[in-house]
C-alpha positions in Angstrom: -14.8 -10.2 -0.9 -11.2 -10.7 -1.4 -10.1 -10.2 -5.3 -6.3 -11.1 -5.9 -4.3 -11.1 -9.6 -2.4 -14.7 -9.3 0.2 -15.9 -12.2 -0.3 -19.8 -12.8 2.4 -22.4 -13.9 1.9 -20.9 -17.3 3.5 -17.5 -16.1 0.0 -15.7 -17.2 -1.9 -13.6 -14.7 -5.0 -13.6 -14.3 -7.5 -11.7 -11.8 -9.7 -13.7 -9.6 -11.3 -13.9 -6.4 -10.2 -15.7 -2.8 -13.0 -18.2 -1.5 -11.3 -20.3 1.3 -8.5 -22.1 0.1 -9.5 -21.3 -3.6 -9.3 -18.9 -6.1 -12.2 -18.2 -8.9 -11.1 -16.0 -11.6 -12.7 -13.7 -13.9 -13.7 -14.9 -17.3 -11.5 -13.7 -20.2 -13.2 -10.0 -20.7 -11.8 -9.4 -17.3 -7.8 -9.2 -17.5 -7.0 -7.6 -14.8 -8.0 -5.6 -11.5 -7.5 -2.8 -12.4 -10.0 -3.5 -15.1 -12.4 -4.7 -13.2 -12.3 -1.5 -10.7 -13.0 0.2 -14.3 -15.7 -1.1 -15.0 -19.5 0.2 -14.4 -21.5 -1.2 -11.1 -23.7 -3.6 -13.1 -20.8 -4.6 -14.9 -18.8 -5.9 -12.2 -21.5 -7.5 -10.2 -22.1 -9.6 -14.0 -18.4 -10.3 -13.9 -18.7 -11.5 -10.6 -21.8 -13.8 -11.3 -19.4 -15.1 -14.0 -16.7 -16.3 -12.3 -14.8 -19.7 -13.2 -14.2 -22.8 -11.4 -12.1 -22.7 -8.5 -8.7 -23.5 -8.3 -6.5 -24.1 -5.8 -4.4 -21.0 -4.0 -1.5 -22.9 -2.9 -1.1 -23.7 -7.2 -0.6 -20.1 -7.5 1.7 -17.1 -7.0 0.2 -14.1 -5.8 1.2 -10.8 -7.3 0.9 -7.3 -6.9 -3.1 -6.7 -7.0 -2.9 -3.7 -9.0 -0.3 -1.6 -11.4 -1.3 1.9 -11.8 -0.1 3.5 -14.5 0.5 6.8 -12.7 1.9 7.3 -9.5 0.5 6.0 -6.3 -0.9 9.0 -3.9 0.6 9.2 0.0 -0.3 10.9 2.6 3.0 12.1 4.9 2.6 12.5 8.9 -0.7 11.3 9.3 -0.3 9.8 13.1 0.2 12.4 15.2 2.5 9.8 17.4 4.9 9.2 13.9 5.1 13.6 13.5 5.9 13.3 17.1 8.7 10.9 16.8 10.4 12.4 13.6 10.2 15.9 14.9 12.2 14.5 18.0 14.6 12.1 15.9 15.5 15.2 13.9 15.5 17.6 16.6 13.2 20.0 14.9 10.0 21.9 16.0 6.6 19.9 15.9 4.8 21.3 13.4 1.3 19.7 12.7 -0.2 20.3 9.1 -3.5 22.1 8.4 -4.1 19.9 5.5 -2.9 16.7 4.2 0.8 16.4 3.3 1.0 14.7 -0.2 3.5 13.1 -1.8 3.7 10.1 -4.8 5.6 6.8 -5.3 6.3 5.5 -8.7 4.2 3.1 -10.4 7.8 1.6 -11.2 8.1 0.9 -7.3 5.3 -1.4 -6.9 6.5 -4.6 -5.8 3.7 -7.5 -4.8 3.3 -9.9 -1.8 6.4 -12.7 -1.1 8.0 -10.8 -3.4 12.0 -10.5 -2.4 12.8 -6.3 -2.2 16.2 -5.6 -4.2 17.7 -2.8 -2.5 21.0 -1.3 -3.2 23.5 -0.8 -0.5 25.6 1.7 -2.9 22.5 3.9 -2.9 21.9 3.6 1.0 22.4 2.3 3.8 19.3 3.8 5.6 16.4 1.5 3.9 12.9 2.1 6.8 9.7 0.6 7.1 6.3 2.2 6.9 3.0 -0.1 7.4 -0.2 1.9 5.3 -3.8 1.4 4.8 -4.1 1.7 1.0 -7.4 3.3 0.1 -8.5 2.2 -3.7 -10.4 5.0 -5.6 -13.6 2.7 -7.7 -14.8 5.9 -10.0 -13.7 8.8 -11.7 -14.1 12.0 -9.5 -13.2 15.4 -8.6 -14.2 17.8 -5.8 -15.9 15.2 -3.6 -17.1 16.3 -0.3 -16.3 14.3 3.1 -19.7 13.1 3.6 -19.6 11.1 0.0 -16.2 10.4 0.2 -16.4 6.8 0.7 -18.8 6.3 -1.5 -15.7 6.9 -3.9 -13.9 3.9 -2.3 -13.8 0.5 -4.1 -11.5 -1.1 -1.5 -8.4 -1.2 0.9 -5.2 -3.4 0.7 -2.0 -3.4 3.0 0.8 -1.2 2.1 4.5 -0.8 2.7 6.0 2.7 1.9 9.7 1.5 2.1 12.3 4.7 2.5 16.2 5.9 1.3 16.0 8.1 4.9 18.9 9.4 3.8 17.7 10.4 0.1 14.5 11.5 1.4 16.3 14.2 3.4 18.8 15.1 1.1 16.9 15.7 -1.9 14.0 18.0 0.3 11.0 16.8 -1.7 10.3 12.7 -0.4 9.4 11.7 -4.0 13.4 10.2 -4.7 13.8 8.7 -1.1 10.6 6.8 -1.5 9.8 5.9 -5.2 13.3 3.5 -5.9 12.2 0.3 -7.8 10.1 -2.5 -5.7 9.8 -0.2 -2.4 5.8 0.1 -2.1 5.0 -3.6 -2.2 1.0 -3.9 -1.9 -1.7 -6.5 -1.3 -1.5 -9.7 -0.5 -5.5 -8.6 -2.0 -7.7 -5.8 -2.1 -10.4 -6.2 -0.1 -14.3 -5.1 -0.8 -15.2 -1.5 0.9 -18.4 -3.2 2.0 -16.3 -6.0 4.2 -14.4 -3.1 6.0 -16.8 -1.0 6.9 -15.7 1.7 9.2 -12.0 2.6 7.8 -11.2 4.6 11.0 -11.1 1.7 13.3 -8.7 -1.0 11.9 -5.8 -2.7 14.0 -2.4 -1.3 12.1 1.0 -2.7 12.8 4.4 -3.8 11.2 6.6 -6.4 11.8 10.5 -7.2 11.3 11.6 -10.8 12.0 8.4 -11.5 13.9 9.5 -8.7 16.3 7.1 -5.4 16.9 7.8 -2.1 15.4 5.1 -0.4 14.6 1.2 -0.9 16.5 -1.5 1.8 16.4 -5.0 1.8 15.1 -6.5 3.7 12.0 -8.7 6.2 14.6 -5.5 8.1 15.4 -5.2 9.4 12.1 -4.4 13.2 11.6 -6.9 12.9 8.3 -9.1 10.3 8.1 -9.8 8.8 4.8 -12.7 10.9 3.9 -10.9 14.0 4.9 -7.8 12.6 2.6 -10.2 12.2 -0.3 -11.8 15.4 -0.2 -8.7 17.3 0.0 -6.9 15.3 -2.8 -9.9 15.7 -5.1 -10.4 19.5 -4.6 -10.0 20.4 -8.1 -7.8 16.8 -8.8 -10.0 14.1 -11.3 -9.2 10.8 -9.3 -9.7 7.4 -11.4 -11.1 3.9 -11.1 -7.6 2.0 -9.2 -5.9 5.4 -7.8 -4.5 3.9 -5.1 -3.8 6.1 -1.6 -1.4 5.4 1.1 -3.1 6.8 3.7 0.0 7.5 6.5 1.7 5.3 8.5 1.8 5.3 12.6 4.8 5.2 15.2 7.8 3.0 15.3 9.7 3.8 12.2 13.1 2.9 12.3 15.2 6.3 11.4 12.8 7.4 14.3 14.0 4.8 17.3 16.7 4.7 19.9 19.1 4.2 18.7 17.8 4.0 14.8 17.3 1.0 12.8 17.5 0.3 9.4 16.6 -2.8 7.5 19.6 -5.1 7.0 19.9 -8.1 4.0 17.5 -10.9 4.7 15.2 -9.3 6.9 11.4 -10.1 7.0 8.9 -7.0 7.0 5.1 -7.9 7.8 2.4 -5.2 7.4 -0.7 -6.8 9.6 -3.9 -4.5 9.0 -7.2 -5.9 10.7 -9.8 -7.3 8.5 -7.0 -7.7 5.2 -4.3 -9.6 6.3 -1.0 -9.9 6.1 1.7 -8.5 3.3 5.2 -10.2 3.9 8.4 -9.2 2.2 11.9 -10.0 2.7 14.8 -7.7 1.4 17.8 -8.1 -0.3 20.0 -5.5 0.6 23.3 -5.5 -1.4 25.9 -4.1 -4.6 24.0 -3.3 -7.2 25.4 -6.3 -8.8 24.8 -8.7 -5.8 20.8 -7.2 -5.6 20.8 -8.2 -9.8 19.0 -4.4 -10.1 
């Protein structure tokens, strides 16, 4: 099951659910996703049961799926291809971590599918790529141990974790570098945990233009998603819509030779097997050409 939040010609969003070329959405109790996630078991399987007539998808605009209102959790050198490459790219020692390495966006940089990227050329000029599996947390927890960790899971999307190389470095800790407005763009829906299956087996790649950058597969993960989840809850309450970037693989721009950085106009595609695709374009610019 694919659910998606969709604004109409009204301008009102409402939460629904993809079937074909059609979207049902959720009665009126239901106003968003992220509600829904919050819910109780038996009261989203009624929700479900409820659903309205269809509509059509192409009537719509798709939007960001969720909008946590605390930051979104990410995991940092989780391929051990992409440690590989930055250790190389910055000419330092490759050091692999013994646990996870997180960081957080911004709930202020979510940015939704289709949805043009305003990026500032005053604030950088080294703007990267990173395609993520987004894991969805579906129920309150803490300290939750590997082999129930997916029980946890409500869903996965497609992520982009979009970089300032140049603040990320400059300012030590990643959190400025990667939490400027509109650079974690999300969707284009989150699909069921049931449809996936296996999390640790999923195609993963990135693309700009319709050119390759990035190809790998969720196995070669560092930390697998129950790993992630264990280690994040250890002591940390996690809530109904936590979302979790999970790491991105190999091919970064700052990382290639020579590097690449995303220029104005450009098209990014995250492609993860069994979601989909999220598209973005960027508008790279002065701060008054971007309209930020």
């Amino acid at each position: 099951m694919r659910y998606v939040l969709y604004s109409d010609a009204s301008g009102a969003s409402r939460p629904g659910v993809i079937e074909g070329d059609t979207i049902r959405p959720f009665g009126p109790d239901v106003a968003s996703l992220d509600a829904f996630i919050a819910l109780a078991p038996a009261a989203r399987s009624a929700a479900v049961a409820a659903l309205g007539a269809p509509i059509a998808a192409s009537s719509v605009t798709l939007l960001a799926p969720l909008m946590p209102k605390k930051n979104v959790f990410c995991v940092g050198r989780n391929y051990l291809a992409h440690a590989e490459e930055g250790a190389k790219a910055l000419g330092t020692e490759l050091k692999l971590p013994t646990v996870p390495t997180f960081f957080t966006k911004a709930p202020t940089s979510i940015a939704g599918p289709d949805e043009v990227i305003p990026l500032s050329s005053d604030l950088s000029p080294q703007y990267d790529w990173e395609a993520e599996l987004a894991v969805i947390i579906g129920t309150t927890c803490r300290d939750v141990s590997e082999a129930d960790a997916l029980d946890v899971v409500f869903g996965y999307s497609a992520l982009n974790d979009v970089t300032a190389r140049d603040l990320q470095r400059s300012h030590v800790q990643w959190f400025k570098g990667k939490s400027l407005d509109k650079t974690c763009p999300i969707g284009p829906w989150l699909v069921d945990a049931a449809d996936i299956g296996d999390p640790q087996s999923l195609e993963i790649a990135l693309r700009v233009n319709g050119v390759e950058k990035q190809h790998s597969n969720t196995s070669k993960m560092i930390f697998n998603v129950r790993q992630i989840i264990a280690s994040l809850s250890a002591g940390l309450t996690l809530e109904p819509g936590d979302i979790i970037a999970s790491g991105t693989p190999e091919g970064v721009g700052f990382a290639r030779t020579p590097p690449e950085f995303l220029k104005d106009g450009d098209v990014m595609e995250v492609d993860i097997e069994k979601i989909g695709i999220l598209r973005n374009a960027v508008k790279i610019g002065s701060l008054a050409a971007v309209g930020r």
